[in-house]
N, C-alpha and C positions, 0 to 999 in steps of 0.2 A: 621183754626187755625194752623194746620201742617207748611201751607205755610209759615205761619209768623217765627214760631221756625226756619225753615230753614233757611230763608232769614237770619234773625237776627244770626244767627248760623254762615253761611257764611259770614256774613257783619265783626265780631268779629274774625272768622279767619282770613280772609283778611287783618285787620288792624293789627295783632298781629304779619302776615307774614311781612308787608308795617315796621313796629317798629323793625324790628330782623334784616331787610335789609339793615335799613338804616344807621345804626351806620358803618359795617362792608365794602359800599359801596362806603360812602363818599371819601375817598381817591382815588379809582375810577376817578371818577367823576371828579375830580381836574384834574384827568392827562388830563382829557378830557379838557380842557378851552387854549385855544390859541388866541392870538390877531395877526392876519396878517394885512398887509399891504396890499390895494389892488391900483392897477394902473388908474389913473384918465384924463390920456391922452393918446388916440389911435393914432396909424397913419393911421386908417380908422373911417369912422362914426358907433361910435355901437349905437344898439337901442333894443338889446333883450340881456339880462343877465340872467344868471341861476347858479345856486352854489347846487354842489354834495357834500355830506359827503359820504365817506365810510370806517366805523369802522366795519367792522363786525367781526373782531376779536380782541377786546380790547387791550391785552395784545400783539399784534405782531407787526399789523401795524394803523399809521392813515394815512386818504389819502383824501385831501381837493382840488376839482374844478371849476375853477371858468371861466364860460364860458362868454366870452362876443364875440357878434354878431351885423354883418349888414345882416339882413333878403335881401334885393335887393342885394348887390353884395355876397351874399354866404360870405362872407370872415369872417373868425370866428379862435381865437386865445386861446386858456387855459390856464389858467395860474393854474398849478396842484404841490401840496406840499405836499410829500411823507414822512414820518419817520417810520423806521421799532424802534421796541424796544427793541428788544430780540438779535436782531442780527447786531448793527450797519455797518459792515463791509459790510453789502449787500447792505446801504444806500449810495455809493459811486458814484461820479460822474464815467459814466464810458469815458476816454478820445480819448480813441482809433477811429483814423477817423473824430477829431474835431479840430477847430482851435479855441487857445487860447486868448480871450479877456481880458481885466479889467474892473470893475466898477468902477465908483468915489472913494469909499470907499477900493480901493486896493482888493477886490474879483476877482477871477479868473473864469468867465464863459466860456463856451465850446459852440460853435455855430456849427451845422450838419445840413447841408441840402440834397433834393433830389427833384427831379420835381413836386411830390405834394406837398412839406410840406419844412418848416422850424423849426427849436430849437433850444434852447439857454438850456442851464442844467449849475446850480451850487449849492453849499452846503449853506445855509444861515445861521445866526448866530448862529438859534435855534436849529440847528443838522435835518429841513428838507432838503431835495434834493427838489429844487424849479425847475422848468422847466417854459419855454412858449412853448409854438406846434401850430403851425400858417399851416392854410389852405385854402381850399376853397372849395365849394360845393361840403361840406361832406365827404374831401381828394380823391375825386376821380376825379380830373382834375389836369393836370398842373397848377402852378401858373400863367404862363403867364406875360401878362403885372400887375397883382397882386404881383407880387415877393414884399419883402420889401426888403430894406435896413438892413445892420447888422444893423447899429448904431439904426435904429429905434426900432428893440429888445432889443439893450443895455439899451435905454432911457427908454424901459418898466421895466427893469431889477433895473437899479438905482432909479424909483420910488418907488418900492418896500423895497429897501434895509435901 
């Protein structure tokens, strides 16, 4: 009989925690709801996708990626969208060392490269900092005959936009 008091004891605080939360939460929660765009043509074959949230600090930052892969050739690109909240000025493209493109839509992307890896970074409409980050087995190889094309980052770029 103990058992049961408890239970029910516990079941009743719980809900009454679950009821005081949720009024106070809601607003929350909203900030949390985003619709992206995601990219629907590669310039490689994918066949393994994965999508990371990480909020771990509500109030600071959100931070959304979106990994798509060809398992056989390693070559694997993220498409990653960052917003600080607290402190917009940290969410800046940074341009130093990058050379200035356009999208269709008159956007300014910043394209950096280096022998593992390529990127494209610019601001999108919603106030995230979008990036792509393109590599190959696991950035620890030259690109090689894998290198892409600017324009084929761009093309992923204006899908998106």
């Amino acid at each position: 009989m103990k058992r049961k008091i408890t239970f029910c004891m516990l079941l009743s605080l719980t809900f009454l925690l679950l009821s005081a939360c949720k009024s106070e939460n809601k607003p929350e929660f909203n900030r949390l709801m985003y619709d992206f765009k995601e990219p629907t043509s590669f310039p490689f074959e994918v066949n393994d996708v994965a999508t990371t949230i990480d909020i771990a600090q509500v109030d600071y930052m959100h931070q959304f990626v979106f990994h798509y892969r060809n398992k056989e050739t390693t070559q694997q690109i993220n498409y990653i969208l960052s917003k600080v909240l607290e402190e917009p000025k940290d969410n800046e493209v940074l341009k130093d060392g990058k050379k200035e493109y356009r999208l269709n839509n008159g956007v300014a992307v910043f394209y950096e490269e280096d022998s593992t890896s390529q990127s494209l970074w610019w601001k999108n409409e919603d106030g995230f900092l979008a990036r792509y980050i393109y590599y190959i087995d696991g950035n620890t190889r030259d690109l090689g005959e894998y290198k892409l094309e600017i324009r084929e980052l761009v093309d992923l770029a204006n899908q998106v936009q």
